[in-house]
py3Dmol code that shows the C-alpha trace and the ligand (Angstrom):
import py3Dmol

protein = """\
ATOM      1  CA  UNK A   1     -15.334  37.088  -5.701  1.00  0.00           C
ATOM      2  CA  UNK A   2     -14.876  39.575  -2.866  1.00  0.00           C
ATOM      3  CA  UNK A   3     -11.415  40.918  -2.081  1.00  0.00           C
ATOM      4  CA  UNK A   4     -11.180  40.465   1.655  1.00  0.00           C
ATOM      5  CA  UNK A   5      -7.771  41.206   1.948  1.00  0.00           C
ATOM      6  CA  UNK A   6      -8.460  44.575   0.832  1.00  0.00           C
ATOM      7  CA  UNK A   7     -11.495  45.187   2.523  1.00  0.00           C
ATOM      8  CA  UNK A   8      -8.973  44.080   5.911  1.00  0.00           C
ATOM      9  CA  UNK A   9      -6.408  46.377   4.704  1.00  0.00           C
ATOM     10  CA  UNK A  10      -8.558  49.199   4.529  1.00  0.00           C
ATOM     11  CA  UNK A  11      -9.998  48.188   8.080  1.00  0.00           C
ATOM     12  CA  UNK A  12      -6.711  48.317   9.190  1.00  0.00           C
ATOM     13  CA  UNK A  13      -5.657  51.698   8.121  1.00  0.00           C
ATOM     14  CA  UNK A  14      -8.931  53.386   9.673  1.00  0.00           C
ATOM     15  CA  UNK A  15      -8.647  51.963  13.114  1.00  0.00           C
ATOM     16  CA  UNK A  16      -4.997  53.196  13.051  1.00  0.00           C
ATOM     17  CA  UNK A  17      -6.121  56.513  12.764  1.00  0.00           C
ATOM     18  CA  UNK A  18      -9.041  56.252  15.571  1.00  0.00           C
ATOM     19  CA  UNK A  19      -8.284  58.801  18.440  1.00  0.00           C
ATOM     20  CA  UNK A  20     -10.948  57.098  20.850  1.00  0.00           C
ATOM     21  CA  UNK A  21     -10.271  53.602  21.119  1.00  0.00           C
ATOM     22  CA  UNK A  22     -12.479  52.792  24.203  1.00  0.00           C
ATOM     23  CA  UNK A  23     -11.681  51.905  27.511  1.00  0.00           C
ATOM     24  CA  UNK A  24      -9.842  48.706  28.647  1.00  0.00           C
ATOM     25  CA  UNK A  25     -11.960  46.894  31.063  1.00  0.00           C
ATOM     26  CA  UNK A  26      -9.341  47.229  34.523  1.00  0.00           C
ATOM     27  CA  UNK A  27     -12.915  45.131  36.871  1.00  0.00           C
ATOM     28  CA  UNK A  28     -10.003  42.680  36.121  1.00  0.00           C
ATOM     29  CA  UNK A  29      -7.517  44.026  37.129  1.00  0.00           C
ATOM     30  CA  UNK A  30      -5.359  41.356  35.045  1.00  0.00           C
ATOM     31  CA  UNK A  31      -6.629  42.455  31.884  1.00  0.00           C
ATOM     32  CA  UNK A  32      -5.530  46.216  32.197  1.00  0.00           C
ATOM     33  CA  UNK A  33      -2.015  45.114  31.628  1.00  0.00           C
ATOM     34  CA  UNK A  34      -2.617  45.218  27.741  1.00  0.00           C
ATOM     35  CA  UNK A  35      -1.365  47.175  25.132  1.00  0.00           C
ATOM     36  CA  UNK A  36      -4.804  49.645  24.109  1.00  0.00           C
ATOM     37  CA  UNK A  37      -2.894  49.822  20.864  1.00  0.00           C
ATOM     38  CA  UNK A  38      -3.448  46.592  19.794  1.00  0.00           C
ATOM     39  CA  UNK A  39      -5.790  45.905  16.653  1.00  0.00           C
ATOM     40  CA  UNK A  40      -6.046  42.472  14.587  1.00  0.00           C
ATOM     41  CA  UNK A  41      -8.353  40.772  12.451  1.00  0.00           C
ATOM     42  CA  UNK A  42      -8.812  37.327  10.638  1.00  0.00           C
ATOM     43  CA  UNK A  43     -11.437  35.982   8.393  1.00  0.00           C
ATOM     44  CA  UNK A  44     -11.462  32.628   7.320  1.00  0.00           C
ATOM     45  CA  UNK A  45     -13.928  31.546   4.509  1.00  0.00           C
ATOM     46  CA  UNK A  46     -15.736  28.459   3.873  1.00  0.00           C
ATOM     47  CA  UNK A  47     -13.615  27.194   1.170  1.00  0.00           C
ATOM     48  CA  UNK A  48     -10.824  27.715   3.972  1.00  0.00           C
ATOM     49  CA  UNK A  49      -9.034  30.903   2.576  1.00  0.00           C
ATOM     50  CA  UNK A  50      -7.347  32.824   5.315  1.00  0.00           C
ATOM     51  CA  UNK A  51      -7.205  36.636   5.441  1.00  0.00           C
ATOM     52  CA  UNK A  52      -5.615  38.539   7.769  1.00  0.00           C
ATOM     53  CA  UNK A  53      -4.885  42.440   9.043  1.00  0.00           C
ATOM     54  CA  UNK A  54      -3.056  43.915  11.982  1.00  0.00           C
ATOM     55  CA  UNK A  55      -2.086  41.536  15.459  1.00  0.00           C
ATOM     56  CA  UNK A  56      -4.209  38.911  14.397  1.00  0.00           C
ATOM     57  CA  UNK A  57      -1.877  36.341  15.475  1.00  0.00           C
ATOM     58  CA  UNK A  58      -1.581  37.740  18.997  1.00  0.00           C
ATOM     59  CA  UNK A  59      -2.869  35.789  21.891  1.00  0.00           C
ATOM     60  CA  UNK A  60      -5.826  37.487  24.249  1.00  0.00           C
ATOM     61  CA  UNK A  61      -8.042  36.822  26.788  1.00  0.00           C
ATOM     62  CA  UNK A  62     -11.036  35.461  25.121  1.00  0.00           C
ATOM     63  CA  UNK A  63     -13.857  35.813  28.467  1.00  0.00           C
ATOM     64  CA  UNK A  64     -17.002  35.771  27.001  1.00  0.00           C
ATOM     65  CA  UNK A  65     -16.663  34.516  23.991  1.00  0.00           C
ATOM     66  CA  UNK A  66     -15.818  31.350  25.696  1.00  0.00           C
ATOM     67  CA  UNK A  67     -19.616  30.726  26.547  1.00  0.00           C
ATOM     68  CA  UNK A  68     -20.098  29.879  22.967  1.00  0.00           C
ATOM     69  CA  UNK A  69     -17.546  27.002  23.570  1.00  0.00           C
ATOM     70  CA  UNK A  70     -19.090  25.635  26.570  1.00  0.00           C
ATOM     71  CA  UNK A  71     -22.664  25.772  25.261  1.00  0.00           C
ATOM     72  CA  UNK A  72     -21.793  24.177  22.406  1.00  0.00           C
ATOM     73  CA  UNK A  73     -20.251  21.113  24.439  1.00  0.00           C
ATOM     74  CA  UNK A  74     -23.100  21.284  27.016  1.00  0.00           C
ATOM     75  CA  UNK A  75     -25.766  21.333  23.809  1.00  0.00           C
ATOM     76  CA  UNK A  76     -23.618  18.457  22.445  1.00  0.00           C
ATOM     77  CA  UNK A  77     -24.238  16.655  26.042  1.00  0.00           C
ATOM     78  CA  UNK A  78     -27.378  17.288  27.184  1.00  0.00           C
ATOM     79  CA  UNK A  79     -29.390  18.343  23.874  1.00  0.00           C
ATOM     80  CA  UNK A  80     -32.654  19.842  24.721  1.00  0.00           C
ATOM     81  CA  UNK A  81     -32.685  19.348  28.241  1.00  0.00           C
ATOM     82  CA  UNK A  82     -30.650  22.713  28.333  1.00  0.00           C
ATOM     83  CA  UNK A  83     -33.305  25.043  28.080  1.00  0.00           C
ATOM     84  CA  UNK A  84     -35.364  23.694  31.224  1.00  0.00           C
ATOM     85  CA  UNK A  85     -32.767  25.555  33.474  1.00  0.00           C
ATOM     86  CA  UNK A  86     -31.821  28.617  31.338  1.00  0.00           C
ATOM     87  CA  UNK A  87     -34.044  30.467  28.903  1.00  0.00           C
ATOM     88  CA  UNK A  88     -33.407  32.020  25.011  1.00  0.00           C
ATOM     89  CA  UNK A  89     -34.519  35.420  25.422  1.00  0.00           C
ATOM     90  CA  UNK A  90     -32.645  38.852  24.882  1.00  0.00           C
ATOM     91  CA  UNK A  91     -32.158  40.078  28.173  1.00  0.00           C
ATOM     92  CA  UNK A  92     -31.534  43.994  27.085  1.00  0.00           C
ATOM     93  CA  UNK A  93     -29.663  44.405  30.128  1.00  0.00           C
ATOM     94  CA  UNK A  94     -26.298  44.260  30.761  1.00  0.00           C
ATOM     95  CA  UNK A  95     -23.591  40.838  30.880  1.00  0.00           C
ATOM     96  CA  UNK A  96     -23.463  41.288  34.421  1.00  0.00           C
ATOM     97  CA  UNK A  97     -27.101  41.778  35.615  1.00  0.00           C
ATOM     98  CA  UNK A  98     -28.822  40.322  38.315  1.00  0.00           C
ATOM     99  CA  UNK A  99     -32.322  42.076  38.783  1.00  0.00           C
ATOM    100  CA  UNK A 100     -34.056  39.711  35.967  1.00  0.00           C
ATOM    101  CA  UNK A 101     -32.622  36.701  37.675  1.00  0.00           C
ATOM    102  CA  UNK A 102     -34.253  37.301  40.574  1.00  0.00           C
ATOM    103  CA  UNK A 103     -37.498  38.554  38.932  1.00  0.00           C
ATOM    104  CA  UNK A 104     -37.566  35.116  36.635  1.00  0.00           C
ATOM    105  CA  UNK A 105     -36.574  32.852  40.077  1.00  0.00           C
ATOM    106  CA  UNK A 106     -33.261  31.589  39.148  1.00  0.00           C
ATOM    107  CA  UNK A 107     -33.824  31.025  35.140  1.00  0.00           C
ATOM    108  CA  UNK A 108     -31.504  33.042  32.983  1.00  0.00           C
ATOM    109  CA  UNK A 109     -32.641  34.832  30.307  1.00  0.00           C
ATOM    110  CA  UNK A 110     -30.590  33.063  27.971  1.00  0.00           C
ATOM    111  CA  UNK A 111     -26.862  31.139  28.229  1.00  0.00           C
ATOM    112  CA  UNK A 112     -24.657  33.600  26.847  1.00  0.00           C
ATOM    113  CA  UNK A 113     -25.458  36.356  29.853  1.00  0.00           C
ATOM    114  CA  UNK A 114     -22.838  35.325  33.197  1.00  0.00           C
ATOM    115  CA  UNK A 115     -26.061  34.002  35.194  1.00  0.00           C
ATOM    116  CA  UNK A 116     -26.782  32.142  31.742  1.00  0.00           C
ATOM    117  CA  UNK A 117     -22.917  30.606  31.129  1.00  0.00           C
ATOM    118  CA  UNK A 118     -22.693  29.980  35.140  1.00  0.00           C
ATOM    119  CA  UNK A 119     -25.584  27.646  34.856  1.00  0.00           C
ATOM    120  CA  UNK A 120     -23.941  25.775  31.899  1.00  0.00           C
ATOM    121  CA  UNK A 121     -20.808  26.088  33.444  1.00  0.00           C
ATOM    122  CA  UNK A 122     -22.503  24.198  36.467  1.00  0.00           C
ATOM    123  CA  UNK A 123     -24.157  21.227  34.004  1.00  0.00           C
ATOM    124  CA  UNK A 124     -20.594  20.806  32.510  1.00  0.00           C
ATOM    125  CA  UNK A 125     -19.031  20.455  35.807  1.00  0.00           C
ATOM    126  CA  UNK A 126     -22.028  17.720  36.947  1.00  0.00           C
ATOM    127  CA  UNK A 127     -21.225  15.867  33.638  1.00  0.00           C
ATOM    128  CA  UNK A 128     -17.456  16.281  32.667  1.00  0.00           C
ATOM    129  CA  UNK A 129     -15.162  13.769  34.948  1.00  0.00           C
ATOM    130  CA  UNK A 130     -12.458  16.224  34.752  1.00  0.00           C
ATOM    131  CA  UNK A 131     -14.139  19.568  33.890  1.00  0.00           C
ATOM    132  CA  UNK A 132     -11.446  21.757  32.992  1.00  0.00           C
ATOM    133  CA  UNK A 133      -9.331  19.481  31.414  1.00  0.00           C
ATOM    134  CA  UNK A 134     -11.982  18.329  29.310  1.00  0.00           C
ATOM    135  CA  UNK A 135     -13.105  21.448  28.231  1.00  0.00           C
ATOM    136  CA  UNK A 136      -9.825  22.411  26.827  1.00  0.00           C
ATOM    137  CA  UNK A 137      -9.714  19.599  25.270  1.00  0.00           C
ATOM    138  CA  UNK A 138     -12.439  20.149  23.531  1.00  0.00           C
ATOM    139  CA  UNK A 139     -11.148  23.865  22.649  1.00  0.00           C
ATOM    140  CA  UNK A 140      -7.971  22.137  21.125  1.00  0.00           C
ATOM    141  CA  UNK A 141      -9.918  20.053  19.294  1.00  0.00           C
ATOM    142  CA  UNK A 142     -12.458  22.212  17.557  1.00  0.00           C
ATOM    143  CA  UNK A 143      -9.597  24.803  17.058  1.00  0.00           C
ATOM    144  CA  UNK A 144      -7.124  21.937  16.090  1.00  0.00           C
ATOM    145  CA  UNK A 145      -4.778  23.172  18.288  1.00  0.00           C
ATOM    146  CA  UNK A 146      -2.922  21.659  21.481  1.00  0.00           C
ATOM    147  CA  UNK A 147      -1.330  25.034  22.854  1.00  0.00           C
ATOM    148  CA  UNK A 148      -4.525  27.075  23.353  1.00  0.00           C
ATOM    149  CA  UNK A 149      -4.996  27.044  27.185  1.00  0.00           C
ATOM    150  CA  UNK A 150      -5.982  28.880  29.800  1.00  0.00           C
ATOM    151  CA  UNK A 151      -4.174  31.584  31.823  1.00  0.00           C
ATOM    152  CA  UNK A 152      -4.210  31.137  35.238  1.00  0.00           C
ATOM    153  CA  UNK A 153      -3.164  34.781  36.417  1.00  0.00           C
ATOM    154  CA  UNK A 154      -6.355  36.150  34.473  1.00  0.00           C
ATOM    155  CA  UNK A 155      -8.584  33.254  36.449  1.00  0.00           C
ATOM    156  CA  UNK A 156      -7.249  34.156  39.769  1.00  0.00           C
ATOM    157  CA  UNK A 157      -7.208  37.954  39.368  1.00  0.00           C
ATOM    158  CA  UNK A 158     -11.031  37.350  38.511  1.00  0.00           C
ATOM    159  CA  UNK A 159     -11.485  35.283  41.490  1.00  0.00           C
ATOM    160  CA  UNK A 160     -10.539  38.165  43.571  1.00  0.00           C
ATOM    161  CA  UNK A 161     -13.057  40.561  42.018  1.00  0.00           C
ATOM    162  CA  UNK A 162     -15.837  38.214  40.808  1.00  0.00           C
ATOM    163  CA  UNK A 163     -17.871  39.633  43.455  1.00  0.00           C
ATOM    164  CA  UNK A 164     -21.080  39.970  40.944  1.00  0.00           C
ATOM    165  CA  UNK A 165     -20.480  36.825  39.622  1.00  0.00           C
ATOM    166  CA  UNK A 166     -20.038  34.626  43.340  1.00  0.00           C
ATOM    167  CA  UNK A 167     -23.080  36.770  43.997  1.00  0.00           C
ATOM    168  CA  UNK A 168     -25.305  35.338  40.508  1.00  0.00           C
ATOM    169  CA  UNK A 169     -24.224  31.953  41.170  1.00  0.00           C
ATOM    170  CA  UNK A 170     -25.306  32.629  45.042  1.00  0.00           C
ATOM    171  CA  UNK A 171     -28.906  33.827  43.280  1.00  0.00           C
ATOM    172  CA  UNK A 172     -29.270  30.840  41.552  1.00  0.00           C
ATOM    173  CA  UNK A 173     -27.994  28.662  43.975  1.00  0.00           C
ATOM    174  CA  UNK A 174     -31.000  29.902  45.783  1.00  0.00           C
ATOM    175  CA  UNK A 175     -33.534  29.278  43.357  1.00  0.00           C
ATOM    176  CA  UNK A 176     -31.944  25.481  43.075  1.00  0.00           C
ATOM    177  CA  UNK A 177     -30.413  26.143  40.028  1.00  0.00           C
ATOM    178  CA  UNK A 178     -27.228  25.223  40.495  1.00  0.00           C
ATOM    179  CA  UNK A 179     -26.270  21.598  41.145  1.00  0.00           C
ATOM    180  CA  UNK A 180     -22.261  22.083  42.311  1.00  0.00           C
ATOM    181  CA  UNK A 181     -21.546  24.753  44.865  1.00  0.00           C
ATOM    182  CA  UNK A 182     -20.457  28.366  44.419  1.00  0.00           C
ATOM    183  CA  UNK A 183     -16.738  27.510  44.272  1.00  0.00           C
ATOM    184  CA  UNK A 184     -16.379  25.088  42.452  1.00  0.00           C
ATOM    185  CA  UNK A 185     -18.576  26.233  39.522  1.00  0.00           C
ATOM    186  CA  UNK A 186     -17.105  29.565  39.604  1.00  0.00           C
ATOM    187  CA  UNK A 187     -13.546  28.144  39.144  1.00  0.00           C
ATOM    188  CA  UNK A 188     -14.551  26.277  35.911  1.00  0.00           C
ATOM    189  CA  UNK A 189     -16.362  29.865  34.895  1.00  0.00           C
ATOM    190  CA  UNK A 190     -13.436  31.651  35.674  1.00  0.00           C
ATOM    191  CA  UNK A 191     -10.816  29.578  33.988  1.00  0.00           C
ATOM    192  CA  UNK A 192     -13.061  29.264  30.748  1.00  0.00           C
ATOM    193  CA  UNK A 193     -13.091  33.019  30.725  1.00  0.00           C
ATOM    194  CA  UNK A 194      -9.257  33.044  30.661  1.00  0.00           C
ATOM    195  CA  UNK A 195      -9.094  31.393  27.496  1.00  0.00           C
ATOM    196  CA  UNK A 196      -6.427  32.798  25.097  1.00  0.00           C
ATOM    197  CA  UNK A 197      -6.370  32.636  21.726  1.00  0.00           C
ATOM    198  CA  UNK A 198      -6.228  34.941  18.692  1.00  0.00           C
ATOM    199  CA  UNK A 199      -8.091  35.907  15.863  1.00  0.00           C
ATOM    200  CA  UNK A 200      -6.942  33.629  14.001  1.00  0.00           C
ATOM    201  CA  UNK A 201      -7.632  30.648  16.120  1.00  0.00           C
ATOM    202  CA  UNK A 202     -11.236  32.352  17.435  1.00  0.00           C
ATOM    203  CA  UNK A 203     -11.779  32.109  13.771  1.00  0.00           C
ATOM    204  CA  UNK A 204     -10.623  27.990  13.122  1.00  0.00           C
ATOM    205  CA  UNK A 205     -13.126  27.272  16.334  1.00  0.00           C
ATOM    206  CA  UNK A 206     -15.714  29.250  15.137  1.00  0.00           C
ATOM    207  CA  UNK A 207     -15.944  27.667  11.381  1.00  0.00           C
ATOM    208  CA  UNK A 208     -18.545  25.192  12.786  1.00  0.00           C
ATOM    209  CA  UNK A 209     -20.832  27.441  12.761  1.00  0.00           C
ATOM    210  CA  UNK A 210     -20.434  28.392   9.182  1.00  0.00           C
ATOM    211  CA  UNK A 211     -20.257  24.999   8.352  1.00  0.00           C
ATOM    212  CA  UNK A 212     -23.535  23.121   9.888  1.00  0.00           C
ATOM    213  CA  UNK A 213     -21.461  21.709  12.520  1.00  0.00           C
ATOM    214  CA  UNK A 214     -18.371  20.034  10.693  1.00  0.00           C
ATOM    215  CA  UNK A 215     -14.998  21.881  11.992  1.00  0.00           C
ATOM    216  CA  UNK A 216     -11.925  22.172   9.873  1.00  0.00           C
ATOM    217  CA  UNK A 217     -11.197  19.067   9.920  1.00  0.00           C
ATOM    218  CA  UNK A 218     -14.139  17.450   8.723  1.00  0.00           C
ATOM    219  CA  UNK A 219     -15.092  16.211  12.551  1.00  0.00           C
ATOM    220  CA  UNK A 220     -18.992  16.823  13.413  1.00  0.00           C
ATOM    221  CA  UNK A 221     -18.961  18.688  16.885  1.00  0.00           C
ATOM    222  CA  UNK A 222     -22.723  19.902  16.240  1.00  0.00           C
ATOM    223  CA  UNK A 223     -25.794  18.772  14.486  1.00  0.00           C
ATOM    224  CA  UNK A 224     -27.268  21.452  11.850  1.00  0.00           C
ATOM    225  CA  UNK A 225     -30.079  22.392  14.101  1.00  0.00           C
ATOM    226  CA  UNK A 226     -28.090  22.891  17.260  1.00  0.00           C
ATOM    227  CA  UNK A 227     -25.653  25.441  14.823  1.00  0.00           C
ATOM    228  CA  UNK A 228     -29.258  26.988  14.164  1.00  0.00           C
ATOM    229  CA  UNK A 229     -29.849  27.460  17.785  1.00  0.00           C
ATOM    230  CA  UNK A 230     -26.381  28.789  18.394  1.00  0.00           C
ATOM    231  CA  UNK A 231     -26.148  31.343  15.524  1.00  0.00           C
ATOM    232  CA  UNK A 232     -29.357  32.701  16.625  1.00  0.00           C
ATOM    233  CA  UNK A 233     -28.675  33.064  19.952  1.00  0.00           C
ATOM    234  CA  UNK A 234     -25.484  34.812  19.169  1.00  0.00           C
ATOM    235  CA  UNK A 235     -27.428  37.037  17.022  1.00  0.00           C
ATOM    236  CA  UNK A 236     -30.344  37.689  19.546  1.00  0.00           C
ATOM    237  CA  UNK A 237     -28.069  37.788  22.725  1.00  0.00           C
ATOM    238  CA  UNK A 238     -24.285  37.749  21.709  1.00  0.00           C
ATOM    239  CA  UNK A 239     -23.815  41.697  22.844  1.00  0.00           C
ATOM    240  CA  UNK A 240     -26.358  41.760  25.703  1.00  0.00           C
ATOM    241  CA  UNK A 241     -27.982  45.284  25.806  1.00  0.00           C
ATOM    242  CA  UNK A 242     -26.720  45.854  22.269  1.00  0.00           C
ATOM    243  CA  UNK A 243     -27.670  43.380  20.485  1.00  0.00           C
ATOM    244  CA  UNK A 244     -29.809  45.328  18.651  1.00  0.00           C
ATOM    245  CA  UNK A 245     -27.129  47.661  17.473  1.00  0.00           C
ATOM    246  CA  UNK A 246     -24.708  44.969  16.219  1.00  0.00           C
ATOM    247  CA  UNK A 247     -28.004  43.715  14.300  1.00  0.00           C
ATOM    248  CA  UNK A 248     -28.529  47.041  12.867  1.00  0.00           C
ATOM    249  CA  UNK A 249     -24.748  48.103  12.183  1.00  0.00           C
ATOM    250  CA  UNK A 250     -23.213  44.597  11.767  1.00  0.00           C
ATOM    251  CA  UNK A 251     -26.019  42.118  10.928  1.00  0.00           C
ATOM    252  CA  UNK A 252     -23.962  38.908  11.593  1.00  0.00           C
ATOM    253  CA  UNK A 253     -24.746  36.666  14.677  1.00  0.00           C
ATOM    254  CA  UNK A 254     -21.547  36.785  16.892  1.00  0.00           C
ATOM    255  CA  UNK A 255     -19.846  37.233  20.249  1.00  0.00           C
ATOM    256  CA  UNK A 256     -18.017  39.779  22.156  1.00  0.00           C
ATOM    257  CA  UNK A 257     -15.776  39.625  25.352  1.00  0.00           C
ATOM    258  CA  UNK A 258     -14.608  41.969  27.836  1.00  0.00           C
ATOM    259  CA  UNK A 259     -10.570  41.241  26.291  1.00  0.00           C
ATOM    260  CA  UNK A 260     -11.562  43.256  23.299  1.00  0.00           C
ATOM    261  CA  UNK A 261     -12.266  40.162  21.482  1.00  0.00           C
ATOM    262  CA  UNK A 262     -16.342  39.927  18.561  1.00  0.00           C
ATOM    263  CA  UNK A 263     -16.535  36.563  16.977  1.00  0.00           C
ATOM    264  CA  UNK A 264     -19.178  37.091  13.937  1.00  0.00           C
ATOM    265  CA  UNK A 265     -19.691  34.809  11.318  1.00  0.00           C
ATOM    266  CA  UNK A 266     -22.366  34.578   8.070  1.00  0.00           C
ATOM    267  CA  UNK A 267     -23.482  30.842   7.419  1.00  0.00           C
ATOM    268  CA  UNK A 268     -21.858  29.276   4.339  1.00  0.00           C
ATOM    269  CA  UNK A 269     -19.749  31.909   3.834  1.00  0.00           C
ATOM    270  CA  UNK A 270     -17.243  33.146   6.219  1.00  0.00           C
ATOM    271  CA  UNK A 271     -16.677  33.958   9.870  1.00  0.00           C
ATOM    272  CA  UNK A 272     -14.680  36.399  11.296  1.00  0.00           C
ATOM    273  CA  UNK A 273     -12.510  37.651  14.590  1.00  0.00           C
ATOM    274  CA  UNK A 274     -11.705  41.120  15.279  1.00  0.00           C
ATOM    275  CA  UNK A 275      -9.584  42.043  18.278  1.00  0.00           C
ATOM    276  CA  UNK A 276      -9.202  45.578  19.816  1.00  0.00           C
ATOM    277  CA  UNK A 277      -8.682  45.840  23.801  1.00  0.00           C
ATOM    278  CA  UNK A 278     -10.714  49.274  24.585  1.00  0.00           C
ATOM    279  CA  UNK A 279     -14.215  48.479  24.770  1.00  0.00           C
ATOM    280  CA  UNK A 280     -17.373  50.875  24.789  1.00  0.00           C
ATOM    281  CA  UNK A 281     -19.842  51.570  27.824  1.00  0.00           C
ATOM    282  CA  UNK A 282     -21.742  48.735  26.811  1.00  0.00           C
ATOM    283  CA  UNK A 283     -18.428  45.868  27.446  1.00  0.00           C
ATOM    284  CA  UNK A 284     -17.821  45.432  23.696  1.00  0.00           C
ATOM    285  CA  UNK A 285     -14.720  46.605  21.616  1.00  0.00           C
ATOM    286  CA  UNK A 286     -15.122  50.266  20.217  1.00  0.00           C
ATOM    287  CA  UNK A 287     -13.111  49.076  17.333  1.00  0.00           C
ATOM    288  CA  UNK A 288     -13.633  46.084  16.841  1.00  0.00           C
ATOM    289  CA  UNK A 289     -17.869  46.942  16.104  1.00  0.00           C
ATOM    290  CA  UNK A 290     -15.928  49.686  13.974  1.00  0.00           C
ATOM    291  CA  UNK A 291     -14.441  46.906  11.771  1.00  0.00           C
ATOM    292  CA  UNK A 292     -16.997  44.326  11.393  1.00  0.00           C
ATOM    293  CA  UNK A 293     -19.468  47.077  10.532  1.00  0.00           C
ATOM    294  CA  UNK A 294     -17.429  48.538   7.764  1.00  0.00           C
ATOM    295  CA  UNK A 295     -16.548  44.735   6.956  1.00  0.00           C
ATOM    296  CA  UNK A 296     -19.975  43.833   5.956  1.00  0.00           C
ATOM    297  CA  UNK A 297     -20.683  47.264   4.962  1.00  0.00           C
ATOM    298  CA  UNK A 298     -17.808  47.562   2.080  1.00  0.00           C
ATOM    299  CA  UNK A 299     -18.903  44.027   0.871  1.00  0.00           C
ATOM    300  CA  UNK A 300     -22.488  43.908   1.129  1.00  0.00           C
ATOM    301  CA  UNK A 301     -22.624  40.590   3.035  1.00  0.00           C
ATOM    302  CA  UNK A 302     -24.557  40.192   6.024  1.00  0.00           C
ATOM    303  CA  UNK A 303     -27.769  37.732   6.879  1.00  0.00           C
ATOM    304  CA  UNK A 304     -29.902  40.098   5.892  1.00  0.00           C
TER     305      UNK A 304
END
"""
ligand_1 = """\
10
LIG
N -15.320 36.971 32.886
C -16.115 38.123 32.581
C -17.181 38.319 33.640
O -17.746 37.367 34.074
C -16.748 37.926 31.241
C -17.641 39.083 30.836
C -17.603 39.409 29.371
O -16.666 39.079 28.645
N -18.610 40.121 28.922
O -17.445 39.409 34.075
"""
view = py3Dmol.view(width=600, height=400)
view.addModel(protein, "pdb")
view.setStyle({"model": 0}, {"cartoon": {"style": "trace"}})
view.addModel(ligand_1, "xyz")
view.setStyle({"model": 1}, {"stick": {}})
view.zoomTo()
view.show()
């Protein structure tokens, strides 16, 4: 049996003594407002064992980790019928990136890219009667928990600087990819990025996907195949442009967000949140790759 809480402990103690922590992403301006200090971590295993290090009880904005969420509930919708409007390939380039778009007519390389998550964002707000309220209801309910919501200053500071994103959903608005218009999609987007929740409730959500589907509570959100789908997307395209590196240093499918927040999990074993605000040129915590890498490092446990 591993000792996690060690392993945590000693994750802990090494971050504390980083001197570069990254850079806090300020493109929102909302988001600078956080302590760069901050540094918590939670792994929950599959027999439900909780371990925990650091602020992992802290609340933070969750942004793009929150396109796992609403993939899963469009996949849980619409099945198959995804992937004629957005693709499954890496895109190597970064979250943000528009040139491919164009080059591939309006069909994201894959949903957890923005072009990607603003086309899902779009088929949830076709199919959901009340789209935002929905969604967080279905948040609450994977995580189990009726006080996750979203912040509205973090949506509305977005709003005011989304300019690449009101200019992706423009694209594909071009290319007749997006049903709703530009507004209205980008205000479910927005408010799904603003999301926050902590480690410890990233990881409750995210033990689906350890455990073919079935949440905490026993309810089925996801069939095993879809999970399938979703881990290896995370793995293939869950850090964008460095994908590839959190393969090679990590080896764990997950997600990352521009709060600071990675998401990582190893099927039918344990999955994992990490939370450090100050993120590296590539829009993924500098500490929080730190930790996960040591994580699987110190206890040999990764998918491969
Ligand atoms: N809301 C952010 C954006 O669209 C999410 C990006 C991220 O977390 N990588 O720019």
């Amino acid at each position: 049996m591993v000792d996690f809480q060690s392993v945590l402990d000693a994750i802990k103690e090494t971050t504390d003594k980083a001197k570069d922590r990254g850079q806090i992403a300020d493109y929102i301006p909302e988001l600078a407002n956080v302590d760069m200090h901050k540094f918590g971590i939670h792994l929950l295993d599959l027999e439900q064992h909780n371990f925990s290090a650091g602020n992992s009880n802290e609340r933070f904005s969750i942004q793009s980790i929150s396109k796992v969420y609403t993939l899963s509930m469009a996949m849980g919708l619409i099945g198959e019928k995804l992937w004629e409007r957005v693709d499954v390939e890496p895109s190597g380039d970064p979250f943000n990136h528009l040139s491919l778009l164009e080059l591939e007519k309006g069909i994201p390389r894959n949903p957890l890219i923005n072009p990607g998550a603003i086309v899902v964002a779009d088929i949830l707000v076709s199919l959901l009667d009340h789209p935002k309220e929905d969604f967080l209801a279905f948040v609450r309910n994977i995580a189990g928990d009726n006080m996750i919501d979203y912040d509205e200053k973090i949506a509305a500071s977005e709003k005011l600087t989304g300019f690449h994103n009101y200019a992706a959903a423009n694209l594909l608005k071009s290319y007749n990819n997006l049903e709703n218009d530009v507004e209205t999609v980008l205000d479910f987007y927005f408010h799904q990025c603003s999301l926050t929740m902590s480690c410890a409730e990233l990881a409750n959500t995210f033990y689906m996907f350890i455990n073919n589907g079935k949440c905490r509570k026993n309810n089925t959100f996801l069939t095993k195949g879809q999970v399938k789908r979703i881990n290896a997307l995370m793995l293939t395209c869950g850090f964008y442009d460095e994908a590839g590196e959190f393969a090679f240093e990590v080896g764990l499918p997950g997600k990352s967000g521009v709060g600071g927040g990675i998401v990582a999990l190893l099927p039918n074993k344990f999955c994992v949140a990490a939370w450090s605000p100050g993120l590296n040129d590539k829009g993924n915590s500098k500490l929080g790759m730190l930790a996960l890498e040591k994580l699987t490092t110190e206890t040999e446990l990764s998918i491969f």
